[in-house]
C-alpha positions as CSV (number, residue, x, y, z in Angstrom):
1,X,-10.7,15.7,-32.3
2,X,-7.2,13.8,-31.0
3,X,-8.0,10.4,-29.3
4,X,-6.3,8.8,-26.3
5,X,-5.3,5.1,-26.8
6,X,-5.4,3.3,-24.3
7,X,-4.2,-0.6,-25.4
8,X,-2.7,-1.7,-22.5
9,X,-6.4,-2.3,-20.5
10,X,-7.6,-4.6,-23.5
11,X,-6.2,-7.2,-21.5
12,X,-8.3,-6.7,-18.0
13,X,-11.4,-6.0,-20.2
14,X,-10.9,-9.2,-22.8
15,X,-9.6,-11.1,-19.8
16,X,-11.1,-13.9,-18.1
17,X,-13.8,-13.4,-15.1
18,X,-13.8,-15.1,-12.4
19,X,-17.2,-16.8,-11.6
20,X,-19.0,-15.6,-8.2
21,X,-21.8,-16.5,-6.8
22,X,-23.0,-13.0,-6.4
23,X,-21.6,-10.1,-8.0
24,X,-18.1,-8.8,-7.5
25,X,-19.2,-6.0,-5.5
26,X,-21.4,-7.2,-3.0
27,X,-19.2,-10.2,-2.6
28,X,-16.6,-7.1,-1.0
29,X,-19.5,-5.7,0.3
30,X,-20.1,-8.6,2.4
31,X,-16.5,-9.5,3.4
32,X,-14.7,-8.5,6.3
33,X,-11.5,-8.6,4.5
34,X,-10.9,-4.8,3.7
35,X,-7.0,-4.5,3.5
36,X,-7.2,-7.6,1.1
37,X,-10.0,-5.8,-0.7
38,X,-8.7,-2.3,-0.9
39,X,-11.7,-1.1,1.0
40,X,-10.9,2.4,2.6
41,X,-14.5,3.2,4.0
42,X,-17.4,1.9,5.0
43,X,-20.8,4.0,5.7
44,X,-24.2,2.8,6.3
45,X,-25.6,2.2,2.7
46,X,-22.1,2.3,0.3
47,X,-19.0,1.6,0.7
48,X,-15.3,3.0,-1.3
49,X,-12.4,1.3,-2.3
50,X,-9.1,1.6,-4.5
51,X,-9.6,0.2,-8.3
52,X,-7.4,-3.0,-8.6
53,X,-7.2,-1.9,-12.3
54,X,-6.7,2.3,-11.7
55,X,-6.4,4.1,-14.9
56,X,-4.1,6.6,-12.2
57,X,-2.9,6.2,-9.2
58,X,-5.4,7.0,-6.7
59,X,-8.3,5.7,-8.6
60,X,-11.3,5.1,-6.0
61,X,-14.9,3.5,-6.6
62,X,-17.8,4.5,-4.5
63,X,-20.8,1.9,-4.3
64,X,-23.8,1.4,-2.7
65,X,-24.3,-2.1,-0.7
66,X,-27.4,-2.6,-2.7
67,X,-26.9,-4.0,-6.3
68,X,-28.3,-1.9,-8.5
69,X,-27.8,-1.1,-12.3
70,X,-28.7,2.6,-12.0
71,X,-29.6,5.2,-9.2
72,X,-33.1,4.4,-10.5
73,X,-33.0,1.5,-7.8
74,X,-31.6,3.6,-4.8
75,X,-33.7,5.5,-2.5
76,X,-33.0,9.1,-2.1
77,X,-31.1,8.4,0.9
78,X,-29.0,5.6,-0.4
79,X,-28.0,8.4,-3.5
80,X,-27.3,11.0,-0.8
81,X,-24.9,9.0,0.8
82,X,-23.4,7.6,-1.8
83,X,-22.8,11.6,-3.2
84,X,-21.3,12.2,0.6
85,X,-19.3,9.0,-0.2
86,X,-17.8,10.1,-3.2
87,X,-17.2,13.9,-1.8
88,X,-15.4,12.6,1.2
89,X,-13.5,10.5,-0.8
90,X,-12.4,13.7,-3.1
91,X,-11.8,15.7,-0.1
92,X,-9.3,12.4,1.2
93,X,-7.7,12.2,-2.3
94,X,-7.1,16.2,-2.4
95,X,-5.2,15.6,1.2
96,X,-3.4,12.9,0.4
97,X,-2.3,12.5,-3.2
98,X,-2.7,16.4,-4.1
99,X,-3.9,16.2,-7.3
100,X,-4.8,18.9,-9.8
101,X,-7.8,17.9,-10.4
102,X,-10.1,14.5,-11.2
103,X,-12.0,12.9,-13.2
104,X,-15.3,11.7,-11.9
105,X,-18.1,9.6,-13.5
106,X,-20.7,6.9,-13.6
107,X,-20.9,4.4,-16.7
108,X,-24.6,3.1,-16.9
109,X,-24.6,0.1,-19.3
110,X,-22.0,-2.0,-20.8
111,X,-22.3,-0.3,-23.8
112,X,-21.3,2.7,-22.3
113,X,-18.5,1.5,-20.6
114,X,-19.7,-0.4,-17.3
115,X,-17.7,-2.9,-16.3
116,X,-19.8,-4.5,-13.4
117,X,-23.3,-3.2,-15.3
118,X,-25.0,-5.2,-12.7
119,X,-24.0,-2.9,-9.9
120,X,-23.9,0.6,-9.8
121,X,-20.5,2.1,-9.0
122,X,-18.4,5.4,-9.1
123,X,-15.4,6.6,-10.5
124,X,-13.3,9.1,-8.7
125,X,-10.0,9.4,-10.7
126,X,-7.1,12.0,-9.4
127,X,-5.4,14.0,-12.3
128,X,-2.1,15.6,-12.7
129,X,-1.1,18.3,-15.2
130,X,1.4,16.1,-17.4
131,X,-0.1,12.4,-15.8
132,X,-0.4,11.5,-19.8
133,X,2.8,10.9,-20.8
134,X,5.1,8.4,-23.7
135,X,4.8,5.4,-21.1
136,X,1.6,4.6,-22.0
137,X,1.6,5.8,-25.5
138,X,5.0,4.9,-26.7
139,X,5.7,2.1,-24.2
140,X,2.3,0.1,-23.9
141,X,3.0,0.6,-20.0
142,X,1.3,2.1,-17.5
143,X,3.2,3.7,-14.7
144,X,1.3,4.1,-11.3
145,X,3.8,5.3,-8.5
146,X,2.3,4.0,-5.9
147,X,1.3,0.4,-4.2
148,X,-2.4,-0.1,-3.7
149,X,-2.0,-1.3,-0.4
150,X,0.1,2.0,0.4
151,X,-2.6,4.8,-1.0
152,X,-5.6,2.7,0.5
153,X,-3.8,2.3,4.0
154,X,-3.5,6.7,3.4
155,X,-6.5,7.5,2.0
156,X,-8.3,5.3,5.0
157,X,-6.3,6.8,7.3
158,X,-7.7,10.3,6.2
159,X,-10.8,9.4,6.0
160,X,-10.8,7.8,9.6
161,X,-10.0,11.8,10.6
């Protein structure tokens, strides 16, 4: 089995955290400053927005308003809409960035990744044949082409539609 390196995040997850009085989630949850926040939707129970650390360009969250660990603490509605969430979100991505394909998953658990454990959250990562390149590997750098603020003002444009 080959593994993919990937050094240049050690220093988001090592770095300092800033201290909130709730968590990081629902304090975007409950702010009305979406362009600042890279919110691109809001439904009734979750809400999406761009990854201010994306491991690609494009890379959205989907998350319910309610701070949970797991789904375990949804209702079947609140998991329903986040699913729609995330599909709509796929569907926006597909239109705007045309990717090849995506990566898409949940980490439950620090040790299995979770950043924010506290608050359940997920992934929707666009992929493009070739998007691993020697940047990353070779130069320690990754490249996203894009501005935040530019693929969030798109992809919440699309999803306005």
């Amino acid at each position: 089995m080959d593994s993919l390196h990937a050094p240049w995040r050690i220093e988001y997850i090592l770095g300092p955290r800033p201290k909130l009085e709730t968590g990081l989630f629902a304090s975007i949850a409950q702010s009305s400053d979406d362009i600042g926040n890279l919110v691109v939707a809001r439904d009734r129970t979750c809400f999406a927005l761009l990854n201010r650390y994306p491991y690609n360009g494009g890379h959205l969250l989907t998350v319910p308003y309610k701070e949970v660990p797991d789904f375990n603490g949804l209702t079947d509605e609140e998991s329903a809409d986040l699913w729609k969430l995330t599909n709509r979100c796929i569907n926006a991505l597909k239109a705007v960035m045309k990717p090849d394909g995506f990566n898409v998953g949940i980490n439950l658990g620090k040790v299995a990744g979770a950043g924010i454990a506290e608050h359940l959250h997920i992934h929707i990562v666009p992929r493009w044949t070739g998007d691993t390149n020697f940047m990353p590997v070779i130069a320690d750098t990754g490249v996203i082409p894009q501005a935040l603020a530019e693929v969030a003002a798109k992809v919440r444009a699309q999803l306005a539609k």
